[in-house]
MITOR-592947 format. One record per residue (C-alpha): x, y, z; residue in three letters. Coordinates in nm, 2 decimals, decimal comma. Example, Ala and Ser with C-alpha at 12.3 -4.5 7.8 and 13.67 -1.06 7.14 Angstrom:
// MITOR-592947
LUMRO     px     py     pz  aa
LUMRO   1,23  -0,45   0,78 Ala
LUMRO   1,37  -0,11   0,71 Ser
END
This chain:
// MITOR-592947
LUMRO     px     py     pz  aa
LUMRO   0,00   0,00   0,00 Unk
LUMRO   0,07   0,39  -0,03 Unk
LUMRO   0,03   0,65   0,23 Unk
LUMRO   0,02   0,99   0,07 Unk
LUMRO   0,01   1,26   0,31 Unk
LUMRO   0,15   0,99   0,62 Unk
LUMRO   0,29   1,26   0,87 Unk
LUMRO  -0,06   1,48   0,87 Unk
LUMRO  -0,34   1,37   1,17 Unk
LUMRO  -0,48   1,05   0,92 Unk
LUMRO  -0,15   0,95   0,79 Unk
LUMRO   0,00   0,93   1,14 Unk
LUMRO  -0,31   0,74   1,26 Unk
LUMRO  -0,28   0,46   0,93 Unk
LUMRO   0,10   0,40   1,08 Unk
LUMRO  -0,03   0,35   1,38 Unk
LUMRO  -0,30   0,04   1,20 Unk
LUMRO  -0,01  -0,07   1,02 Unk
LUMRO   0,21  -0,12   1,35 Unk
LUMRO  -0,08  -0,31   1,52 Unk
LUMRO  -0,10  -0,55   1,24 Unk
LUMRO   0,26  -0,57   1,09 Unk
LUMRO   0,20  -0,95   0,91 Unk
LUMRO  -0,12  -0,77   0,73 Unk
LUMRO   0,02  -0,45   0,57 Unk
LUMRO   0,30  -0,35   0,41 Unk
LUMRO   0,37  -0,03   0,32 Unk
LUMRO   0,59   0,05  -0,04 Unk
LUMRO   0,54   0,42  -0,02 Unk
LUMRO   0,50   0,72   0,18 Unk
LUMRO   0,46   1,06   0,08 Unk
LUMRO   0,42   1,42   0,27 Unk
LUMRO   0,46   1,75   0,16 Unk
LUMRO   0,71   1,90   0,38 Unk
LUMRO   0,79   1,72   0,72 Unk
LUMRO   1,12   1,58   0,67 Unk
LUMRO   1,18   1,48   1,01 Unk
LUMRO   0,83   1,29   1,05 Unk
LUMRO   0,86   1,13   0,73 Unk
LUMRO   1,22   1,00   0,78 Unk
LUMRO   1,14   0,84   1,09 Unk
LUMRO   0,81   0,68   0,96 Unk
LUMRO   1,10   0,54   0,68 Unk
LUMRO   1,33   0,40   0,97 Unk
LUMRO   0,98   0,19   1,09 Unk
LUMRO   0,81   0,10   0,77 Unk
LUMRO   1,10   0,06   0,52 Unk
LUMRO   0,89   0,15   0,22 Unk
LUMRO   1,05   0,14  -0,12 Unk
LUMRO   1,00   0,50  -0,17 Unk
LUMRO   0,91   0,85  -0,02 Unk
LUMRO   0,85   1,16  -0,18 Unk
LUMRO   0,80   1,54  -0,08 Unk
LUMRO   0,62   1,77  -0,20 Unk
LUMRO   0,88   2,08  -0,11 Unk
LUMRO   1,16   2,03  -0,28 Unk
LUMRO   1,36   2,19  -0,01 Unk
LUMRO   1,29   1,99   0,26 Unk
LUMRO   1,39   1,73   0,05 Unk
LUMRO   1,74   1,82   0,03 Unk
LUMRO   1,70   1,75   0,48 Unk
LUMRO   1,52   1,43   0,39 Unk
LUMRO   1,79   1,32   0,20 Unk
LUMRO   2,04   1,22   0,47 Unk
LUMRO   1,79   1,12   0,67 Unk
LUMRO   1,65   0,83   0,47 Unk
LUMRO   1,74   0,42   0,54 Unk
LUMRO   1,98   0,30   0,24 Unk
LUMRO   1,79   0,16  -0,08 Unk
LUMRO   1,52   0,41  -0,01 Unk
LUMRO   1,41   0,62  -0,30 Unk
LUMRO   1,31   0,97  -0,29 Unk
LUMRO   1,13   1,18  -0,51 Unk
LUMRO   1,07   1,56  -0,44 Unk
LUMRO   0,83   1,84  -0,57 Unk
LUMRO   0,44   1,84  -0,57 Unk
LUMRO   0,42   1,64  -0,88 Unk
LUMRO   0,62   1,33  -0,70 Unk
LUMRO   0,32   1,26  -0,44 Unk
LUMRO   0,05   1,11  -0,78 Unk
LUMRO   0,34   0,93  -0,86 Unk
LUMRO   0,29   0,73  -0,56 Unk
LUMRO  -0,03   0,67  -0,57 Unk
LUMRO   0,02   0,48  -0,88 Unk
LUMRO   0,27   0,23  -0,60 Unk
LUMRO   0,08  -0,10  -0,45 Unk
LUMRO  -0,28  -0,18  -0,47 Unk
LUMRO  -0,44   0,03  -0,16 Unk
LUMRO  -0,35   0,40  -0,17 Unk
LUMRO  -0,46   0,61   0,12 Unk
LUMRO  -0,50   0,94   0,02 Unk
LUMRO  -0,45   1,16   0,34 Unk
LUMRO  -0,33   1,50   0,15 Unk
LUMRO  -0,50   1,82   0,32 Unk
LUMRO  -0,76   2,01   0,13 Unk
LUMRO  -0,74   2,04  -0,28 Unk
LUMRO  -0,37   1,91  -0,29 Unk
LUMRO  -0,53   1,57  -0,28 Unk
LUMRO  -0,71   1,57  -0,59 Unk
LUMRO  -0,40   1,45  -0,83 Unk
LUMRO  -0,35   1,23  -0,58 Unk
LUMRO  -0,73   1,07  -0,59 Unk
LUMRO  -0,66   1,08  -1,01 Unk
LUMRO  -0,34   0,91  -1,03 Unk
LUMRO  -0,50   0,60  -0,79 Unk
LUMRO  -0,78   0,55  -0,95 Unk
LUMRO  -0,70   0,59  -1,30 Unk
LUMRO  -0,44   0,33  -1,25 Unk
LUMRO  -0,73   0,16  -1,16 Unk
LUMRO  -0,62   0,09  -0,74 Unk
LUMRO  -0,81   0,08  -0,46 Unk
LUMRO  -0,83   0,44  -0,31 Unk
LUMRO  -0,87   0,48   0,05 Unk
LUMRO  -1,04   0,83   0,05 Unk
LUMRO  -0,92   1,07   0,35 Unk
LUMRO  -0,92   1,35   0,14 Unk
LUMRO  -1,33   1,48   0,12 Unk
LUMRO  -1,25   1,82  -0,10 Unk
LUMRO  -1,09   1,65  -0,43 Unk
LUMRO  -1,43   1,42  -0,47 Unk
LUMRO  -1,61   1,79  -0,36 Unk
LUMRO  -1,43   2,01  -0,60 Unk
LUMRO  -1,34   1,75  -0,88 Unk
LUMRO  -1,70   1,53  -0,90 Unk
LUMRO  -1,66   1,51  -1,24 Unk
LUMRO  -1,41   1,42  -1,33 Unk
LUMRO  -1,32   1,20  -1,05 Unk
LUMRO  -1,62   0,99  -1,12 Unk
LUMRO  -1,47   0,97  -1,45 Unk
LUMRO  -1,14   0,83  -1,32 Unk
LUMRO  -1,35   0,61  -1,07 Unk
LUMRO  -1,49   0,42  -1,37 Unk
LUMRO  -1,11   0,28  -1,45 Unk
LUMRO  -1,09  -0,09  -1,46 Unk
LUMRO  -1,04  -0,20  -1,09 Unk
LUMRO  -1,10   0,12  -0,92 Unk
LUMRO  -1,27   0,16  -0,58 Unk
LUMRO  -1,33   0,44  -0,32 Unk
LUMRO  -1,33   0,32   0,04 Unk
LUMRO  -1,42   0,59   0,23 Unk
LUMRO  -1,20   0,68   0,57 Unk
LUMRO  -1,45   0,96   0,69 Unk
LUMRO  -1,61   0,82   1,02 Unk
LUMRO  -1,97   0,87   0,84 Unk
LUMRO  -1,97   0,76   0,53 Unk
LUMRO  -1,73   0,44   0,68 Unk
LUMRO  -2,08   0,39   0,89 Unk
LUMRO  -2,30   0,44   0,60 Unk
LUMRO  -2,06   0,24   0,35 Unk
LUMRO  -2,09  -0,09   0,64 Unk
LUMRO  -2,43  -0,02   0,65 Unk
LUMRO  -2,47  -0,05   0,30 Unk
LUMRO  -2,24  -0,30   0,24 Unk
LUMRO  -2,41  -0,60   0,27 Unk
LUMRO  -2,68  -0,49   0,01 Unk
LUMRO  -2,39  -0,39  -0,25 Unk
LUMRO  -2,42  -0,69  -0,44 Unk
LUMRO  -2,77  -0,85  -0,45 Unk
LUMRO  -2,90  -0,64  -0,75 Unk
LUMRO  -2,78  -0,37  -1,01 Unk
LUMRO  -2,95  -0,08  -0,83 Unk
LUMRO  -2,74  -0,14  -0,57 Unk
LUMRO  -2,40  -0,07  -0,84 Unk
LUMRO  -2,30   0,10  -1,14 Unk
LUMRO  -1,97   0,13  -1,29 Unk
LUMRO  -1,84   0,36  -1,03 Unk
LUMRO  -1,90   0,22  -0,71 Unk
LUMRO  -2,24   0,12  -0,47 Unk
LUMRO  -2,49   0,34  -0,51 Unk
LUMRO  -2,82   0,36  -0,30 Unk
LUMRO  -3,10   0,16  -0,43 Unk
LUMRO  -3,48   0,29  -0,39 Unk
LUMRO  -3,56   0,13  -0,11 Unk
LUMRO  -3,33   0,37   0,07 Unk
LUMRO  -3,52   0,63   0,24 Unk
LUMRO  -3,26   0,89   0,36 Unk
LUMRO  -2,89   0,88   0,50 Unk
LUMRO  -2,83   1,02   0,80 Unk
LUMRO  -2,50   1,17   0,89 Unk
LUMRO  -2,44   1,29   1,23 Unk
LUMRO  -2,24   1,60   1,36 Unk
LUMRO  -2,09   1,64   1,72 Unk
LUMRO  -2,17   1,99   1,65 Unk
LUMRO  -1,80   2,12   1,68 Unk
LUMRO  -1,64   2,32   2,04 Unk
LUMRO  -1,93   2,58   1,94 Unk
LUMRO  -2,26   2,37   1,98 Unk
LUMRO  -2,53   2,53   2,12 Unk
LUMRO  -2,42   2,90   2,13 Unk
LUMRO  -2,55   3,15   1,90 Unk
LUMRO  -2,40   3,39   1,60 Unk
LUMRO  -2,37   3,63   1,85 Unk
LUMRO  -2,19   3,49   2,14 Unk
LUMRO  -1,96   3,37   1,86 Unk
LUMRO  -1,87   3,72   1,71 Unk
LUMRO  -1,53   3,72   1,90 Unk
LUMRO  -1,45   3,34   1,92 Unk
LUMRO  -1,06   3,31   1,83 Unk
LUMRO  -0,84   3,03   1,69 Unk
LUMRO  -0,78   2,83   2,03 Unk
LUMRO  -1,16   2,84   2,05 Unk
LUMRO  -1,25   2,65   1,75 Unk
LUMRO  -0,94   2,44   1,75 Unk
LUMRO  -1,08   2,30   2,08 Unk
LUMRO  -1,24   2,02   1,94 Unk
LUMRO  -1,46   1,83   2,25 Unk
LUMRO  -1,43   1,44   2,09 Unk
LUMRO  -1,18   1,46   1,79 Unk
LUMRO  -0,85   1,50   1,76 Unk
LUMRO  -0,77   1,68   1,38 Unk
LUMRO  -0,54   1,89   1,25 Unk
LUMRO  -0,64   2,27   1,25 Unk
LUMRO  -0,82   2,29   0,92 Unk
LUMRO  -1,05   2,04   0,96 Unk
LUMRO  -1,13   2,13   1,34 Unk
LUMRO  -1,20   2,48   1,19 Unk
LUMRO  -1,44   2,32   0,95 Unk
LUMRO  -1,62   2,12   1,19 Unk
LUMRO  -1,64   2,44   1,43 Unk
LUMRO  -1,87   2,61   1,17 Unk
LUMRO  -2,01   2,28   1,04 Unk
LUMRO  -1,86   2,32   0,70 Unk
LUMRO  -1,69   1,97   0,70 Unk
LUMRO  -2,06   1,85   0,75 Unk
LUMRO  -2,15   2,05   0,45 Unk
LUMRO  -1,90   1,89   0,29 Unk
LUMRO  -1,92   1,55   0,40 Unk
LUMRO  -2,32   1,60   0,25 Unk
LUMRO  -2,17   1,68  -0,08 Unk
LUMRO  -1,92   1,39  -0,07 Unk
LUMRO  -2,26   1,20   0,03 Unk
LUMRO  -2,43   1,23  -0,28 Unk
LUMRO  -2,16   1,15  -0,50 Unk
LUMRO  -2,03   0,84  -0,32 Unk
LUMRO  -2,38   0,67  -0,32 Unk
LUMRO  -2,60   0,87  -0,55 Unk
LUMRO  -2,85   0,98  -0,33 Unk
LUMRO  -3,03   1,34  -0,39 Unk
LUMRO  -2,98   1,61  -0,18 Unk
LUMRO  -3,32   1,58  -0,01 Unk
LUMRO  -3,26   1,26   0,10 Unk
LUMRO  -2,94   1,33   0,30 Unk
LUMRO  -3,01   1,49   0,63 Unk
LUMRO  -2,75   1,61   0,94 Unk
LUMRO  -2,84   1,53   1,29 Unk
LUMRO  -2,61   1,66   1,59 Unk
LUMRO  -2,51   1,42   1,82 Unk
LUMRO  -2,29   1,54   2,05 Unk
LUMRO  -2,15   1,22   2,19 Unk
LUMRO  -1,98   1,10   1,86 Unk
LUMRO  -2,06   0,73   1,91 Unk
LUMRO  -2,30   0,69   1,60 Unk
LUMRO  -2,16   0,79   1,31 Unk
LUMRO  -2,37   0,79   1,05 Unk
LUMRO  -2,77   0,59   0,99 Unk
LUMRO  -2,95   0,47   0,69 Unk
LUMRO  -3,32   0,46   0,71 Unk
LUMRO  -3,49   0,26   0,46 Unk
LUMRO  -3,83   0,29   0,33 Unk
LUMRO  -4,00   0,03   0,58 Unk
LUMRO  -3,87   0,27   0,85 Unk
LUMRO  -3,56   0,04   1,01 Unk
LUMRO  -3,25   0,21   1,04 Unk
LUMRO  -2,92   0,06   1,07 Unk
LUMRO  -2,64   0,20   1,19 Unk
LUMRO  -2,25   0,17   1,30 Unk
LUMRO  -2,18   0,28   1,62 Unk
LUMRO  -1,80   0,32   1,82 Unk
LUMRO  -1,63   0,54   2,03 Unk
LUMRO  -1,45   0,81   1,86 Unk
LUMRO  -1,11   0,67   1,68 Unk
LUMRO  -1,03   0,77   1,33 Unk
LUMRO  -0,83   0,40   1,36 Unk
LUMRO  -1,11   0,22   1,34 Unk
LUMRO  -1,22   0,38   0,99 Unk
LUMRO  -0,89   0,37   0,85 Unk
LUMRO  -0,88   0,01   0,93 Unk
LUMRO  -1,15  -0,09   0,74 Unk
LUMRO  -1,06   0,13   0,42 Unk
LUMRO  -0,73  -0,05   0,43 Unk
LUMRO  -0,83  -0,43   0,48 Unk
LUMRO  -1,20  -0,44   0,32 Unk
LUMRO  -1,36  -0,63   0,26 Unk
LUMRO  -1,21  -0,82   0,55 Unk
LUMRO  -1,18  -0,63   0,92 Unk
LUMRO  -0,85  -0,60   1,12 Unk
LUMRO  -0,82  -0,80   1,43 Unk
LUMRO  -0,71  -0,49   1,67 Unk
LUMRO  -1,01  -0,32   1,80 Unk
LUMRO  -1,06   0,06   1,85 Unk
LUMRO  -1,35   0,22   1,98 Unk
LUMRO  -1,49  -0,06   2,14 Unk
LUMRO  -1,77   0,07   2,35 Unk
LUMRO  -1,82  -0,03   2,72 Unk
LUMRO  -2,17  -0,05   2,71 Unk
LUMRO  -2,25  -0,08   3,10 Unk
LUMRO  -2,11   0,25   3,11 Unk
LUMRO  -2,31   0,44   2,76 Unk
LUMRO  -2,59   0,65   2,93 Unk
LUMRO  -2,70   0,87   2,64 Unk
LUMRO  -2,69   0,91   2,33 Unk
LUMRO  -2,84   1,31   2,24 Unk
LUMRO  -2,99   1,42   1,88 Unk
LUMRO  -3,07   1,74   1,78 Unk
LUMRO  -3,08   1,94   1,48 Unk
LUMRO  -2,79   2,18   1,35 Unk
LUMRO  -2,89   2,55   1,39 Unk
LUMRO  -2,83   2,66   1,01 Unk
LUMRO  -2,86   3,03   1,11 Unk
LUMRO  -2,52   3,06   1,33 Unk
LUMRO  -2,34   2,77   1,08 Unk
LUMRO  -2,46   2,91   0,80 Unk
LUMRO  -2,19   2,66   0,61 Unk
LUMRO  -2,42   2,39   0,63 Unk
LUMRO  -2,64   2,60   0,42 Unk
LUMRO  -2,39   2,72   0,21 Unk
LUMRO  -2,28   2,41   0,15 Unk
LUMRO  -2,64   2,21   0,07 Unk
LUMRO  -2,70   2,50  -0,22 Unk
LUMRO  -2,39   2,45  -0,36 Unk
LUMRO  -2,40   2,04  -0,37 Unk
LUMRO  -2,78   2,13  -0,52 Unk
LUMRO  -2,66   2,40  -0,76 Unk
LUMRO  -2,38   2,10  -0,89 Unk
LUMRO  -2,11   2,20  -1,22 Unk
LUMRO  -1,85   2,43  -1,05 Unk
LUMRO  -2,02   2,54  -0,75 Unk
LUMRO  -1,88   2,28  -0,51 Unk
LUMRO  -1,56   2,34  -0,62 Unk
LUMRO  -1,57   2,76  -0,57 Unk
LUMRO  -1,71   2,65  -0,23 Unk
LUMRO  -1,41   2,45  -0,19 Unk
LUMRO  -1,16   2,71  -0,25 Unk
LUMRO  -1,29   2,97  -0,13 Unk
LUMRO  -1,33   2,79   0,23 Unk
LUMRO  -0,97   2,71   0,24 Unk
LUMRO  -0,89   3,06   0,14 Unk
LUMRO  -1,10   3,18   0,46 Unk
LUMRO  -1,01   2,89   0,67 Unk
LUMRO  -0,68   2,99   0,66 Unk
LUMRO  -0,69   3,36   0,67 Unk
LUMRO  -0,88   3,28   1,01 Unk
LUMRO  -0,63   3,07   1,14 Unk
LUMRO  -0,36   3,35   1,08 Unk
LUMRO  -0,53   3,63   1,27 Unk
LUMRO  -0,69   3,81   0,93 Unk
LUMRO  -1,02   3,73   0,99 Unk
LUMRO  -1,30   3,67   1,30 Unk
LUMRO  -1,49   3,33   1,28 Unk
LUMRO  -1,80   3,49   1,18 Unk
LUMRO  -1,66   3,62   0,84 Unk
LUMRO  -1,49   3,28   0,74 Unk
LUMRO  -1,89   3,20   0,63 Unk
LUMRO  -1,95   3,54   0,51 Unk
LUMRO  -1,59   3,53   0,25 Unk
LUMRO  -1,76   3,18   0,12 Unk
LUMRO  -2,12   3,30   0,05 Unk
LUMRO  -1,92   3,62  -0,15 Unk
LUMRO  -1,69   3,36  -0,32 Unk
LUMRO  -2,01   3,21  -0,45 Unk
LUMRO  -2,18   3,51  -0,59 Unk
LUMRO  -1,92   3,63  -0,77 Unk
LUMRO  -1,80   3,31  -0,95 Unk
LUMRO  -1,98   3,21  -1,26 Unk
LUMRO  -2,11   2,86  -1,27 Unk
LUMRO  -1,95   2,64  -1,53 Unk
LUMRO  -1,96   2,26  -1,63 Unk
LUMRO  -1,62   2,08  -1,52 Unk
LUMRO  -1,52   1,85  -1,85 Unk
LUMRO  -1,16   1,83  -1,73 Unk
LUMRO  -0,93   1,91  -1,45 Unk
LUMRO  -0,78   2,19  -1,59 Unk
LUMRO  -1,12   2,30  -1,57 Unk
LUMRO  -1,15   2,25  -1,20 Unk
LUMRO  -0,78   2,45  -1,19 Unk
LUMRO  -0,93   2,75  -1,30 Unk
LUMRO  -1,28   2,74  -1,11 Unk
LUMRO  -0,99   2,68  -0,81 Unk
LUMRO  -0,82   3,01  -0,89 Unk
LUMRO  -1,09   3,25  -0,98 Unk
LUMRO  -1,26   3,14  -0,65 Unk
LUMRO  -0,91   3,21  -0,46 Unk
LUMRO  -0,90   3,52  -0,63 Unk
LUMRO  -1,26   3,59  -0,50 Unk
LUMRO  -1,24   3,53  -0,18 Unk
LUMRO  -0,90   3,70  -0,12 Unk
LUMRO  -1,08   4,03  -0,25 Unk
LUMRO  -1,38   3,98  -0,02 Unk
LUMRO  -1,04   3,93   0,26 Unk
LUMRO  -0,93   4,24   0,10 Unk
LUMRO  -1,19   4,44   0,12 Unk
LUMRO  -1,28   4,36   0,47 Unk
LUMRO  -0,91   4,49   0,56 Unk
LUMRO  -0,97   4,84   0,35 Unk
END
């Protein structure tokens, strides 16, 4: 197997499966794009035949750090290359980054273990073009749609509704998926009590541990938008049928109701091991258990619905996914754009939804044929929401 983007929160995590069942993986290459010293020791453990890094200067450090016989390639364009290396490829790359990697693996026709929500966001199109390759597969490493995926998965084969040439796909007798929200460090408080939250506020996550961009996005609920988006086009099921419940306690991850009103659905305590697991072994199941519930000691399990006026991201997020062509993709963008312009001090929390919903007025809706159409939706919506950034500064 291949771990692109091994030294970030998911990669570290998939090291840590690998370790606790050493006879079952074995890992040819790893792949970051700039920490040298994380990704030479993950060499010493794993021996893999190659590594690669994305900044070509940190490869120069990586160099003499590396085991003998190890290969290294260096610049952006090396980490695809590994994702064309072994027959799993978890694709762990933070935000749009990991959308050459998501190509490469599954137009080489590979199993892709899919960490990476925003290149199936931005890149639908064509990435269910590539997932139509010969041999190609999406397991998804999201904690929800793991949960709906097993809850699916023992209806994938019993009739063609139930697959197409990309991968399962809802049949009608599915009434609605159900993906469940902790609802972030901000749950329960309102727009305004949230007009002066700062960066240590939303990056105190209360049950997951993430790195800062996604704990961002789950403080303003836009990873759920986006996990609603990724929804839809992993299992083909309309918008209207995809709902978002909070549940604050994390231990069900996701439901699917079906149309004679039973629900199935996987629960654990909260471990991003436990998805990564089954992305990397399926369709078998590792023998090393994480999140095993204690079930004398469960006392509740709390549902509510998400309050779309203060996370507004939600909503932004549902219009986009309905609106389809380009429009995920400019919400993309233009989210990373804020996220990170929040996490530097530029801007409060409030206006991180306010820059996206701006992004989206002023970028055109196109079709996406190709990903050098995606490219440029990416950079005009960049370019948008650094002038609403801009014009909030002057």
């Amino acid at each position: 197997m291949s771990i692109v983007g091994s030294t970030g929160s998911i990669g570290r995590q998939a090291v840590e499966v690998v370790c606790a069942e050493p006879d079952r993986f074995r890992v040819v290459a790893l792949g970051a794009m700039r920490s040298a010293g994380v990704l030479a020791q993950q060499a010493a453990l794993l021996r893999p035949e190659v590594v690669a890094l994305g900044d070509k200067d940190a490869a120069l450090e990586l160099a003499g750090l590396l085991p003998p016989g190890v290969e290294l390639l260096a610049g952006p364009e090396a980490l695809p290359v590994l994702a064309e290396r072994g027959e799993v490829v978890l694709n762990a790359v933070v935000g749009f980054a990991g959308l050459p990697v998501t190509l490469a693996a599954l137009s080489s026709g590979r199993r892709l273990a899919l960490a990476n929500k925003e290149s199936l966001v931005a890149g639908a199109p064509v990435v269910q073009a590539a997932r139509a390759a010969l041999g190609a597969e999406i397991l998804p490493v999201d904690s929800e749609h793991c949960a709906i995926h097993q809850c699916l998965g023992e209806r994938r084969h019993t009739g063609p509704q139930w697959s197409d040439a990309t991968g399962p796909r809802a049949g009608a007798d599915v009434s609605r998926l159900l993906l469940t929200a902790s609802g972030g460090p901000f749950r329960g408080r309102s727009r305004a009590e949230l007009a002066g939250a700062g960066v240590q506020d939303a990056l105190a996550h209360p049950t997951w541990q993430m790195g800062p961009k996604i704990t961002v996005d789950s403080s303003t609920l836009m990873n759920k938008g986006l996990e609603v988006i990724e929804a839809h086009e992993l299992f083909g099921v309309a918008y209207d049928r995809i709902e978002v419940v909070v549940h604050p306690q994390s231990v069900i991850h996701s439901m699917v109701e079906f149309s004679d009103g039973a629900t199935l659905a996987q629960l654990s305590l909260p471990d991003m091991r436990l998805p990564i697991g089954y992305a990397l072994a399926y369709p078998d199941r590792i023998g090393v258990p994480f999140g095993t519930i204690d079930w004398t000691r469960l006392r509740r399990l709390d549902f509510e619905r998400p309050d779309l006026e203060t996370f507004s991201c939600l909503a932004l997020a549902y219009a986009a996914g309905r609106t389809g062509a380009s429009a995920p993709a400019t919400l993309n963008a233009a989210n990373e754009v804020a996220v990170g312009a929040f996490l530097s001090g530029r801007i409060g929390w409030p206006d991180i939804a306010a820059v996206v919903e701006e992004a989206l007025a002023a970028v055109p809706v196109v079709p996406l044929q190709s990903v050098e159409d995606v490219l440029a939706v990416d950079a005009a919506a960049r370019q948008a929401a650094e002038s609403a950034l801009w014009a909030r500064r002057n």
